[in-house]
C-alpha positions as CSV (number, residue, x, y, z in Angstrom):
1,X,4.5,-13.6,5.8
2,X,3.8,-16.4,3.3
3,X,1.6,-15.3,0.6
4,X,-0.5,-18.5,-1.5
5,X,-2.1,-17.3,-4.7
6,X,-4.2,-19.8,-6.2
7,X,-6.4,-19.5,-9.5
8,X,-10.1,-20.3,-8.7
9,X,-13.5,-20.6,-11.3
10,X,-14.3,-17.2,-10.3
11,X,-11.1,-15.4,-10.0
12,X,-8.2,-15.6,-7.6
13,X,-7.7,-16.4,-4.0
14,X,-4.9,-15.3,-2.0
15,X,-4.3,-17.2,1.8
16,X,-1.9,-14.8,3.7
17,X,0.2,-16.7,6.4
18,X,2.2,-16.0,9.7
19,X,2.6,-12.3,10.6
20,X,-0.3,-10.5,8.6
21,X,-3.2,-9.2,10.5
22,X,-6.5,-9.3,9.0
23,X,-6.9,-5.6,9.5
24,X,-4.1,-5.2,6.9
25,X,-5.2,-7.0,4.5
26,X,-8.9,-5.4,4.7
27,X,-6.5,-1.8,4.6
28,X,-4.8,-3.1,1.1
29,X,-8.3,-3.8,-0.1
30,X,-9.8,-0.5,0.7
31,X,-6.7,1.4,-0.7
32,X,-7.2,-0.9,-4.0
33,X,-11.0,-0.4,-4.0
34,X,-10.7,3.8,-3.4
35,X,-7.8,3.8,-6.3
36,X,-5.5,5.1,-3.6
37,X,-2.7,2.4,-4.2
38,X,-0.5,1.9,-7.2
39,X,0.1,-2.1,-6.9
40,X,-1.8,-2.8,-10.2
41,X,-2.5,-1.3,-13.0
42,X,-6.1,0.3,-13.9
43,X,-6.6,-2.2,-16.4
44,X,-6.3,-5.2,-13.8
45,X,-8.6,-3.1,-11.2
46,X,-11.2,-3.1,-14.2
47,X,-11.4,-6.7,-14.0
48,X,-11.6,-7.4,-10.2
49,X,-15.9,-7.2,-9.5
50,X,-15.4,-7.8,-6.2
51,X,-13.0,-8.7,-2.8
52,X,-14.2,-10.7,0.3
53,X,-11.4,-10.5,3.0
54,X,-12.1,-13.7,5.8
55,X,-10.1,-15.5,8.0
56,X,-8.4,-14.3,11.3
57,X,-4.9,-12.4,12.3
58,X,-2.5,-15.1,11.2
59,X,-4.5,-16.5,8.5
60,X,-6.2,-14.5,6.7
61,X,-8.0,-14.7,2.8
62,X,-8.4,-12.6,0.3
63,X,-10.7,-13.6,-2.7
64,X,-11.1,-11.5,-5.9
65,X,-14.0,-12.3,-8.5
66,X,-13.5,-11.5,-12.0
67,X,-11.4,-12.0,-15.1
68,X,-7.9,-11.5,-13.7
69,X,-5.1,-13.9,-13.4
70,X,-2.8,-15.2,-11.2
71,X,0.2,-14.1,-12.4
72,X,-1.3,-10.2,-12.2
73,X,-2.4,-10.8,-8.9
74,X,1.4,-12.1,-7.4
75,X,2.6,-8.9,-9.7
76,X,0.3,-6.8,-7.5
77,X,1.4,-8.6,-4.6
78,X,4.9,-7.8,-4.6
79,X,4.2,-3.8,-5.4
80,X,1.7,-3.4,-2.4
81,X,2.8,-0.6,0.3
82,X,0.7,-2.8,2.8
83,X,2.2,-5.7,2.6
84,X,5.4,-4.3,2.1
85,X,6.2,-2.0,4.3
86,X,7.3,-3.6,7.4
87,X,10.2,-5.8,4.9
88,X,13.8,-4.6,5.3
């Protein structure tokens, strides 16, 4: 899965590539919205307003409104249980 984390003038955008299904993604947002994953600290959640999952299996968005940055959001990335768990 390629992951493409780009800074935007509300927040951050995140383009997921190759082997990621939408459902996933909208998984990893739900665990991050409920508090039930550990991928960023509670500080970082603080700043995200909100998350709009789009796109389709194979290609799928993420976008995240607020005052976070790009380098907390690939940080995130690489901790997530989600996205993770299907790499040897």
């Amino acid at each position: 899965m390629q992951k493409n984390v780009n800074a935007t003038a509300n927040g951050v955008k995140i383009n997921f590539l190759g082997e990621v299904k939408k459902e996933q993604i909208v998984k990893m947002v739900q665990n991050c919205a409920t508090g039930q994953c550990e991928c960023m600290s509670d500080e970082t959640k603080k700043k995200i307003q909100a998350m709009e999952v789009s796109g389709n299996d194979g290609d799928v968005s993420l976008e995240l409104t607020g005052e976070v940055s790009k380098e907390e959001i690939e940080a995130a990335l690489s901790r997530s249980k989600v996205l993770n768990k299907d790499i040897d």
